[in-house]
C-alpha positions as a Markdown table, in Angstrom:
| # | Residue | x | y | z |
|---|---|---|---|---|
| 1 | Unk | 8.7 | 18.5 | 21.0 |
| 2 | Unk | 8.9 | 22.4 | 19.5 |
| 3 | Unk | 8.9 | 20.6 | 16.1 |
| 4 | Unk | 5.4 | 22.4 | 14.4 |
| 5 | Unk | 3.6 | 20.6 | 11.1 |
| 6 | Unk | 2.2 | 21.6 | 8.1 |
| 7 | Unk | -0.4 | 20.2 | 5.8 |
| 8 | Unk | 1.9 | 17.7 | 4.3 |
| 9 | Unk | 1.7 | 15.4 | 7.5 |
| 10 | Unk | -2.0 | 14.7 | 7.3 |
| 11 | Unk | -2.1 | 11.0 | 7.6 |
| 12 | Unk | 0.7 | 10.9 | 9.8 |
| 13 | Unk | 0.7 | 9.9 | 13.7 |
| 14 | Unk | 1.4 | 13.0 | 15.6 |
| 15 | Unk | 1.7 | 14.3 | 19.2 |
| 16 | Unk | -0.1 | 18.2 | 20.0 |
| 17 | Unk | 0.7 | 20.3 | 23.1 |
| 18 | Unk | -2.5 | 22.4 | 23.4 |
| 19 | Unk | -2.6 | 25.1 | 26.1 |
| 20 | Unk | -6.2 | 24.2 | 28.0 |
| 21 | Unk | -8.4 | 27.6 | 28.4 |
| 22 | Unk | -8.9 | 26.3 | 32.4 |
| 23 | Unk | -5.4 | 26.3 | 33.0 |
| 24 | Unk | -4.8 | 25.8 | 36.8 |
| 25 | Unk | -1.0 | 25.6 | 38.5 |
| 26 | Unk | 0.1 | 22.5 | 37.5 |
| 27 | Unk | -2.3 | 21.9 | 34.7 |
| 28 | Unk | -1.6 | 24.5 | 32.0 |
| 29 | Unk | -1.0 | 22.1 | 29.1 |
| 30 | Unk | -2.1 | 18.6 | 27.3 |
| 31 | Unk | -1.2 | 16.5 | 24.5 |
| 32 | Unk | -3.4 | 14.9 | 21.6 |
| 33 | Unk | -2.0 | 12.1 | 19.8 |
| 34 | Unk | -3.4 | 10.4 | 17.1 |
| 35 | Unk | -3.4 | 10.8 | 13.4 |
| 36 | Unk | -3.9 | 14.4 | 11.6 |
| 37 | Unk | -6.6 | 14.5 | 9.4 |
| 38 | Unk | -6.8 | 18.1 | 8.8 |
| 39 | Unk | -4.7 | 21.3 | 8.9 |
| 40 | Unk | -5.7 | 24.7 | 8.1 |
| 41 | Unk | -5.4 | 28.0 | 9.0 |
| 42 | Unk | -9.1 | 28.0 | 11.1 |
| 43 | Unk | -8.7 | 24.2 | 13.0 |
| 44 | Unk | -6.8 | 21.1 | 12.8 |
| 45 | Unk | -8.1 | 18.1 | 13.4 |
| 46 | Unk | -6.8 | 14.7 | 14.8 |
| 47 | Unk | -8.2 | 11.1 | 15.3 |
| 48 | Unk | -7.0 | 9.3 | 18.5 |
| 49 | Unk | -7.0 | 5.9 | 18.6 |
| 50 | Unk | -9.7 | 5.4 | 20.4 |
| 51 | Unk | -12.9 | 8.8 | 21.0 |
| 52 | Unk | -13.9 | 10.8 | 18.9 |
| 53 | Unk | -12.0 | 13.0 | 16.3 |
| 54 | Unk | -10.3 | 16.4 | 18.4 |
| 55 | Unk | -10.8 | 20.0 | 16.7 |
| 56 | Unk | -7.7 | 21.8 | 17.9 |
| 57 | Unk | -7.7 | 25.6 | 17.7 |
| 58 | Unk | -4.5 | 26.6 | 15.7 |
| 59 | Unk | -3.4 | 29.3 | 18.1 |
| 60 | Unk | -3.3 | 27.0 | 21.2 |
| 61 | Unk | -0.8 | 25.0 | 20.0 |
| 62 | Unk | 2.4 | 25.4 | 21.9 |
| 63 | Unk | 3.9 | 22.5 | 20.3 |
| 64 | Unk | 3.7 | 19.5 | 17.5 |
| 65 | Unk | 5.4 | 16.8 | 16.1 |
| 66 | Unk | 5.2 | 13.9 | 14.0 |
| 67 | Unk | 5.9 | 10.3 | 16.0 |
| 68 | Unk | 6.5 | 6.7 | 14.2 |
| 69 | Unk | 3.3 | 4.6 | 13.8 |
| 70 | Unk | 1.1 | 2.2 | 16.3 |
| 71 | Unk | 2.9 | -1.2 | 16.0 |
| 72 | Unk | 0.8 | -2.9 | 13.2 |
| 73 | Unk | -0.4 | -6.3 | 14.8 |
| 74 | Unk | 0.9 | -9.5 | 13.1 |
| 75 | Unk | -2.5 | -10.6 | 12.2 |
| 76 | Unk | -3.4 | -7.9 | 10.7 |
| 77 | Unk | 0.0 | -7.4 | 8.5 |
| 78 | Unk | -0.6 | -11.7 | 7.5 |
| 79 | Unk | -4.4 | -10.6 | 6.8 |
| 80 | Unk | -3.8 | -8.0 | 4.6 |
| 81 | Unk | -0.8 | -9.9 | 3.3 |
| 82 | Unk | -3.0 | -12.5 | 2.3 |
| 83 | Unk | -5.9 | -10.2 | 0.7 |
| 84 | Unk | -3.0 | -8.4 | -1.3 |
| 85 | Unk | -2.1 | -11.6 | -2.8 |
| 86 | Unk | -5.5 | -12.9 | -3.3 |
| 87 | Unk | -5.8 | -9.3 | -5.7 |
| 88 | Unk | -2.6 | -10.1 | -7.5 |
| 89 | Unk | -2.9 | -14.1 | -8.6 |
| 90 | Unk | 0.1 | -16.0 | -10.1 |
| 91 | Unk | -0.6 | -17.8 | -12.9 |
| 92 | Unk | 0.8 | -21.0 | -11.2 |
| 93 | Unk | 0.8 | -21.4 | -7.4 |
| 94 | Unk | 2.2 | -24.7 | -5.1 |
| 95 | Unk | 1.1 | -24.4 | -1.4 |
| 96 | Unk | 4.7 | -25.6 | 0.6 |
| 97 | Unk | 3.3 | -25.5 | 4.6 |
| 98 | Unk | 2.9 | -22.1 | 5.9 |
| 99 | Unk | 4.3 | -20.6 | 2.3 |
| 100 | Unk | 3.0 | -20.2 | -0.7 |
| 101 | Unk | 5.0 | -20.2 | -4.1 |
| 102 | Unk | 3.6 | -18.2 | -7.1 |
| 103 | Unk | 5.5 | -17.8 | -10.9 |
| 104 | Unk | 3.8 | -16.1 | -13.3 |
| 105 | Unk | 7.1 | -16.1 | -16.2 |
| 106 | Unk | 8.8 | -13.4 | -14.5 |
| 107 | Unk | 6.2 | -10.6 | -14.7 |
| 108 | Unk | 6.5 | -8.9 | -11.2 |
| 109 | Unk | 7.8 | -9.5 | -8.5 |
| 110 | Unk | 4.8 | -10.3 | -6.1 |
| 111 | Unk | 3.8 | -12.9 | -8.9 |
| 112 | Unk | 7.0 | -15.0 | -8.9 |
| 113 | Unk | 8.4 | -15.2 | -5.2 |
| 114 | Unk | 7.2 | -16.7 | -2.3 |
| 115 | Unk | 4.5 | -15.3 | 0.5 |
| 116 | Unk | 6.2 | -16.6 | 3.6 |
| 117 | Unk | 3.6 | -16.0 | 6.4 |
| 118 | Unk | 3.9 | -18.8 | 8.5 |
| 119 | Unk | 6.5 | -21.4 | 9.5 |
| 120 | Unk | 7.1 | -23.9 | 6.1 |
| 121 | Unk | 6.7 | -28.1 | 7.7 |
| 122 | Unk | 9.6 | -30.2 | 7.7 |
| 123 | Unk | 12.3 | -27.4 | 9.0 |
| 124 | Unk | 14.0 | -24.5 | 7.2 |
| 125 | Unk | 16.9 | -26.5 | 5.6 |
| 126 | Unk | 14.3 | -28.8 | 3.4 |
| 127 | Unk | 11.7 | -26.1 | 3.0 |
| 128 | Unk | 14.4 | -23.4 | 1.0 |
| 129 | Unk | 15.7 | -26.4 | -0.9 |
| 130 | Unk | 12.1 | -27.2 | -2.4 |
| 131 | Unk | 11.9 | -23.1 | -2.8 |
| 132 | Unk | 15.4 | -23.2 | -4.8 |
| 133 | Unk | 13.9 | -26.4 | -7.0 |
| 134 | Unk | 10.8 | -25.3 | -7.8 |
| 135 | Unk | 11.7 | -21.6 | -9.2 |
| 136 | Unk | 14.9 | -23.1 | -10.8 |
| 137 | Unk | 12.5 | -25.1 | -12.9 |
| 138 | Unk | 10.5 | -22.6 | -14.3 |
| 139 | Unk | 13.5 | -20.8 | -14.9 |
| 140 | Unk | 13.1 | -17.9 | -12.2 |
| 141 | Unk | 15.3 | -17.2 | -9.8 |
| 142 | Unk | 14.2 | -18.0 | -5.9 |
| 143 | Unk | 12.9 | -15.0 | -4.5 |
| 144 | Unk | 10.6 | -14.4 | -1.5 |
| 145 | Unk | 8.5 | -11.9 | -0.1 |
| 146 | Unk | 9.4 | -10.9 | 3.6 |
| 147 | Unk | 6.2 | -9.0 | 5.2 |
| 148 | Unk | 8.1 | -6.6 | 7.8 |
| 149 | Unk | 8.1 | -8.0 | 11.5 |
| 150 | Unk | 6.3 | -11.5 | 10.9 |
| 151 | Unk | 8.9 | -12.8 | 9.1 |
| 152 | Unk | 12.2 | -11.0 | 10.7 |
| 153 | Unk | 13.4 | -13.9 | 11.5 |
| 154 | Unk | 13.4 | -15.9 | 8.4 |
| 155 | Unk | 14.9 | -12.7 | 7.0 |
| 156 | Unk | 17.7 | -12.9 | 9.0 |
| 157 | Unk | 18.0 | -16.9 | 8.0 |
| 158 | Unk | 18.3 | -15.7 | 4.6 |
| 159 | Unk | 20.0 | -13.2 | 4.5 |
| 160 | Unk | 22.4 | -14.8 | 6.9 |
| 161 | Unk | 22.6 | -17.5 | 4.0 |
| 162 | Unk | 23.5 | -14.9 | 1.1 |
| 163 | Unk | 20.2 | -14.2 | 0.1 |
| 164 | Unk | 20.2 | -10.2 | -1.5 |
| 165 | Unk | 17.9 | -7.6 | -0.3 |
| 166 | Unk | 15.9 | -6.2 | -2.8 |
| 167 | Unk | 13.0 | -3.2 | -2.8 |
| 168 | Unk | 11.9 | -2.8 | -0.1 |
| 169 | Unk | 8.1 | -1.2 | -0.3 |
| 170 | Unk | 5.9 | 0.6 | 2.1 |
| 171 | Unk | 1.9 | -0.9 | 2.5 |
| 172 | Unk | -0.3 | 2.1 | 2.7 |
| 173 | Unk | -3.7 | 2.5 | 4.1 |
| 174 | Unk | -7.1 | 4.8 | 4.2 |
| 175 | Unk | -10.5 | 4.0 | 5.2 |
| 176 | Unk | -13.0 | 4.5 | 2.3 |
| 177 | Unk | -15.9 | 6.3 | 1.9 |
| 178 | Unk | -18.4 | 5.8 | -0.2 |
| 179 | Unk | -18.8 | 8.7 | -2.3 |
| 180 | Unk | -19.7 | 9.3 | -5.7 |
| 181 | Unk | -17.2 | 10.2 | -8.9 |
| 182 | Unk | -17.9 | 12.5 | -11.3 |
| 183 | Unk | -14.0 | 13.3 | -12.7 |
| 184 | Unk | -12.8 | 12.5 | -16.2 |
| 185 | Unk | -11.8 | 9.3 | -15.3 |
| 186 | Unk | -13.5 | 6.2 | -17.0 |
| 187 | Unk | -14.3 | 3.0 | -15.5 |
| 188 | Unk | -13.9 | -0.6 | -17.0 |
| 189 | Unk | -14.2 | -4.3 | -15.9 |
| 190 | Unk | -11.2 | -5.0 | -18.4 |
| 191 | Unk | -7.4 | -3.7 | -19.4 |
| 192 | Unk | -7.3 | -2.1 | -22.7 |
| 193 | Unk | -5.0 | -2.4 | -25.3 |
| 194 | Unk | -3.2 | 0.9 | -24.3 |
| 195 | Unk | -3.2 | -0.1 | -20.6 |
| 196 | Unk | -1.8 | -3.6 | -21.4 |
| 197 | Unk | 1.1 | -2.0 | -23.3 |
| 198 | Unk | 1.5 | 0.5 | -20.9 |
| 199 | Unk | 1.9 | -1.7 | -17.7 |
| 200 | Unk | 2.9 | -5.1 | -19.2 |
| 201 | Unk | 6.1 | -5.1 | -19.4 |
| 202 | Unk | 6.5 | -6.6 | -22.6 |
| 203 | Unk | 4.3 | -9.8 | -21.7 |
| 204 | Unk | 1.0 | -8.0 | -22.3 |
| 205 | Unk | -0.5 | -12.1 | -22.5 |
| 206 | Unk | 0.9 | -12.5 | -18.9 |
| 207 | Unk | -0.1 | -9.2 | -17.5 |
| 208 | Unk | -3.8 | -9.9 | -18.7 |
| 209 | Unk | -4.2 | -13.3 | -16.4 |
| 210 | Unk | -2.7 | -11.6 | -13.9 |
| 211 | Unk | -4.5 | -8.2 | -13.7 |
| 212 | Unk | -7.8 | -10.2 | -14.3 |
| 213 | Unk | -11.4 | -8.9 | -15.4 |
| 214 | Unk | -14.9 | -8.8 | -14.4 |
| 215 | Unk | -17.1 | -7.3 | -11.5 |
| 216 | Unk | -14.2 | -7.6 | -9.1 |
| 217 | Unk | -11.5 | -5.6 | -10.8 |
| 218 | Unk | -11.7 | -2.2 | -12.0 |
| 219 | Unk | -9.6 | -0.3 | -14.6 |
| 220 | Unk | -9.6 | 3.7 | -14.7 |
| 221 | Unk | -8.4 | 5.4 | -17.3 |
| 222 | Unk | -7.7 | 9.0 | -18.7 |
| 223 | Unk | -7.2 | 9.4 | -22.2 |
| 224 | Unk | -6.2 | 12.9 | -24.6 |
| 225 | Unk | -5.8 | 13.2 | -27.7 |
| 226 | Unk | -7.1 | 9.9 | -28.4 |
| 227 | Unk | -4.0 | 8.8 | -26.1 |
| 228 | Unk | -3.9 | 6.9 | -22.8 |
| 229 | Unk | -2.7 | 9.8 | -20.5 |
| 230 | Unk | -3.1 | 8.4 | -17.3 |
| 231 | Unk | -4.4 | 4.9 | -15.6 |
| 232 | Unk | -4.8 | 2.9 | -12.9 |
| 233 | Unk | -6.4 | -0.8 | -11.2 |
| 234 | Unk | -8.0 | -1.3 | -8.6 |
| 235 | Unk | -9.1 | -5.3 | -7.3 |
| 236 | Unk | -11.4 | -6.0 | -4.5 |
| 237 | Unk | -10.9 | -9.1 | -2.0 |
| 238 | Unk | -13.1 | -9.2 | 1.4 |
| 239 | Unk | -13.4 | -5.6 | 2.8 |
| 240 | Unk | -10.2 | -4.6 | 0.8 |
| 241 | Unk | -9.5 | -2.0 | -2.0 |
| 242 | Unk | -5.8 | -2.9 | -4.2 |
| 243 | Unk | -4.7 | 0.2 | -6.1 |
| 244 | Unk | -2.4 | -0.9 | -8.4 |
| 245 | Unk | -0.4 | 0.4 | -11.6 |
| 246 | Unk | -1.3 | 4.4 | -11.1 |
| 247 | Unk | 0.6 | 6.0 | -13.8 |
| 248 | Unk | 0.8 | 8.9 | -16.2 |
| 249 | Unk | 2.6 | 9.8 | -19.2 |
| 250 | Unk | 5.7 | 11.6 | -18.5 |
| 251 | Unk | 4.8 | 15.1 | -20.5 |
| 252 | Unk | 1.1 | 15.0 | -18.4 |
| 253 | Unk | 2.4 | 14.5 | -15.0 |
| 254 | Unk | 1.7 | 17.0 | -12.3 |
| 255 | Unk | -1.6 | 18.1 | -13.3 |
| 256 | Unk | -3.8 | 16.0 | -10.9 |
| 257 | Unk | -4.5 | 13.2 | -13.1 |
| 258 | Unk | -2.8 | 10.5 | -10.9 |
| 259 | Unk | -5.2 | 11.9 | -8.2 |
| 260 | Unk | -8.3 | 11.8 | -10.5 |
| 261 | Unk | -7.6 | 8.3 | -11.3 |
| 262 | Unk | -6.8 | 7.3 | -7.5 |
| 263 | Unk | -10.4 | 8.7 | -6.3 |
| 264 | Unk | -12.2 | 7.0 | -9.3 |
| 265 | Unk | -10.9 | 3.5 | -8.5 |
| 266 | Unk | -11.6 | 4.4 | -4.7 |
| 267 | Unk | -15.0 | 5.5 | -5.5 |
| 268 | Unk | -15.8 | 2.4 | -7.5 |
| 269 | Unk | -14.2 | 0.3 | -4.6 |
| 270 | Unk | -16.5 | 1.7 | -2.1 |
| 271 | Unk | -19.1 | 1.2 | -4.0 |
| 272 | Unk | -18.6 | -2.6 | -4.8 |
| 273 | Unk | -18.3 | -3.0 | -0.7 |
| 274 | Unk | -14.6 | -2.2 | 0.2 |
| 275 | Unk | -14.0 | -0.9 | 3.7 |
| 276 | Unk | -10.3 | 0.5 | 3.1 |
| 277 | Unk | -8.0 | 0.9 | 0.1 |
| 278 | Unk | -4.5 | 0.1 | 0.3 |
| 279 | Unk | -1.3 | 0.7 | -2.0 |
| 280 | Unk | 2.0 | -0.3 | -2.2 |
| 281 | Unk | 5.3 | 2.2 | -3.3 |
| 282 | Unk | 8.3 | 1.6 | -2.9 |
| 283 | Unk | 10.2 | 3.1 | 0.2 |
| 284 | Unk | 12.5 | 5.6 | -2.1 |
| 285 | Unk | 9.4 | 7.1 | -4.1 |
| 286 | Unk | 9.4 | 10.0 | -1.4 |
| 287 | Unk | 7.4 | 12.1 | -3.5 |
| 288 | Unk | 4.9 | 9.4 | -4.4 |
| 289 | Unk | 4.6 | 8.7 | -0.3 |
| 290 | Unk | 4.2 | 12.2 | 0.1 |
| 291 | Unk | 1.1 | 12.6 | -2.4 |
| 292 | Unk | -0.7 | 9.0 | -1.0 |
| 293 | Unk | 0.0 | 10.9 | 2.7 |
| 294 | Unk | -1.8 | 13.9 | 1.7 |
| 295 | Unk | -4.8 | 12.1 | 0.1 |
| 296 | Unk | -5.3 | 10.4 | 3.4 |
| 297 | Unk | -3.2 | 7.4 | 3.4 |
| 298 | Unk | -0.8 | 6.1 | 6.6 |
| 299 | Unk | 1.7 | 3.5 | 6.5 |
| 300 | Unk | 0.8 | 0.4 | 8.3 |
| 301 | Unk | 4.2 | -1.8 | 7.3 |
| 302 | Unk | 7.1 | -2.6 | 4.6 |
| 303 | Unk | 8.2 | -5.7 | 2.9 |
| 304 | Unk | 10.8 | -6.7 | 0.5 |
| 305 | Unk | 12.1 | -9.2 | -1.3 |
| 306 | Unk | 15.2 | -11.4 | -0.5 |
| 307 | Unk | 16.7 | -13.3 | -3.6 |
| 308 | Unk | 18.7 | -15.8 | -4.4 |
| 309 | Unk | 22.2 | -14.9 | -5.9 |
């Protein structure tokens, strides 16, 4: 377990050897595990899964190491699942048992496949041949949306069938708090122009009903020069936080603006009665993952799509 951390694994599960001050024969060391929320040079800190948070004294560490995540419960992977989607709403929607098919045109992925959560009625067979219908007459190709362990084994039907793998994305997490902004970043209940064009994909009409306005959604933005430097969204459904479309211009980037924009929406988010704020990137973006771990987020699950050749 020799392995020793550094700051860029706050967020992540980890195991601590301390050496105990009342060492005894037999007793000399124990080991903390639970997520790191701090490291520095005076203390580290880490939140077991259950108690209270442990300050660790740097220098009685004999060893440390980061360890996969908790299994994520099924229910809560379909609950969040299903709060996602409630922040992300297809234009057109069909209920098909258990699933639910969404097409939105072809703007995004998560708006034009199917949220398979729970077993479809009338078997598999009939179920992906309504799937294959449906998309093939809007045009879109017959894609669905695989949430991680719940739906393994309809994974494996597909993909047994032909079906492509396609991006898969980790679901990161973080308990909010509810803390004030006071950053650059503005606040709106509406896309702009500038954020439209930036994020629309060339269906700025499309990206508008699906992004949506008023007092649940929340769009931050940074602007120089006149200029839309750096944005993000943010959508609340039940005790949930979406942070969608975080971006900055390419000649801006590394300066902390991402960030800036990221605590604005979270801030907002706590403050219009959100409990936790989750993300989705997609599984290559190490450094992305790497930033969301530092600013306190853990991964809880991945999905990815599976889609029709």
């Amino acid at each position: 377990m020799r392995q020793m951390l550094g700051p860029e694994f706050v967020g992540r599960r980890v195991v601590v050897r301390i050496r105990l001050r009342d060492a005894r024969p037999g007793r000399r060391f124990t080991d903390i595990t639970g997520e790191l929320i701090e490291f520095g040079a005076e203390r580290w800190r880490v939140r077991p899964a259950a108690g209270a948070v442990v300050t660790i004294e740097p220098g009685a560490v004999v060893a440390a190491k980061a360890i996969p995540p908790r299994p994520v419960k099924f229910s809560e992977i379909i609950g969040l699942e299903r709060l996602l989607a409630e922040t992300w709403p297809a234009v057109e929607t069909e209920p098909l048992g258990g699933w639910l098919l969404r097409a939105s045109g072809g703007f995004t992925n998560r708006a034009n496949s199917v949220l398979a959560l729970t077993a479809p009625e009338g078997g598999l067979d009939a179920a992906v041949a309504a799937v294959e219908a449906w998309y093939a007459a809007r045009g879109l190709p017959a894609k669905f949306s695989l949430a991680g362990p719940v739906t393994r084994r309809l994974e494996d039907e597909l993909a047994a069938r032909g079906w492509e793998a396609r991006m898969e994305t980790a679901v990161m997490v973080k308990a909010l708090k509810d803390t004030a902004y006071e950053g650059e970043a503005v606040v709106s209940h509406a896309p702009s122009a500038a954020f439209l064009e930036q994020t629309g994909r060339g269906d700025a009409a499309t990206a508008e009903r699906v992004f949506g306005a008023g007092p649940g959604r929340a769009y931050a933005e940074i602007r120089r020069g006149g200029a839309l430097a750096a944005r993000g969204r943010g959508a609340v459904a039940g005790d949930l936080l979406a942070v969608t479309n975080v971006g900055t211009l390419p000649g801006l980037r590394r300066q902390g603006l991402g960030t800036e924009v990221l605590a604005a929406l979270e801030a907002w988010g706590a403050h219009s009665g959100a409990a936790r704020a989750a993300l989705q990137v997609e599984a290559g973006n190490a450094p992305a993952i790497e930033m969301y771990l530092r600013l306190g987020y853990a991964e809880r699950y991945r999905y990815r799509y599976r889609v029709r050749p």
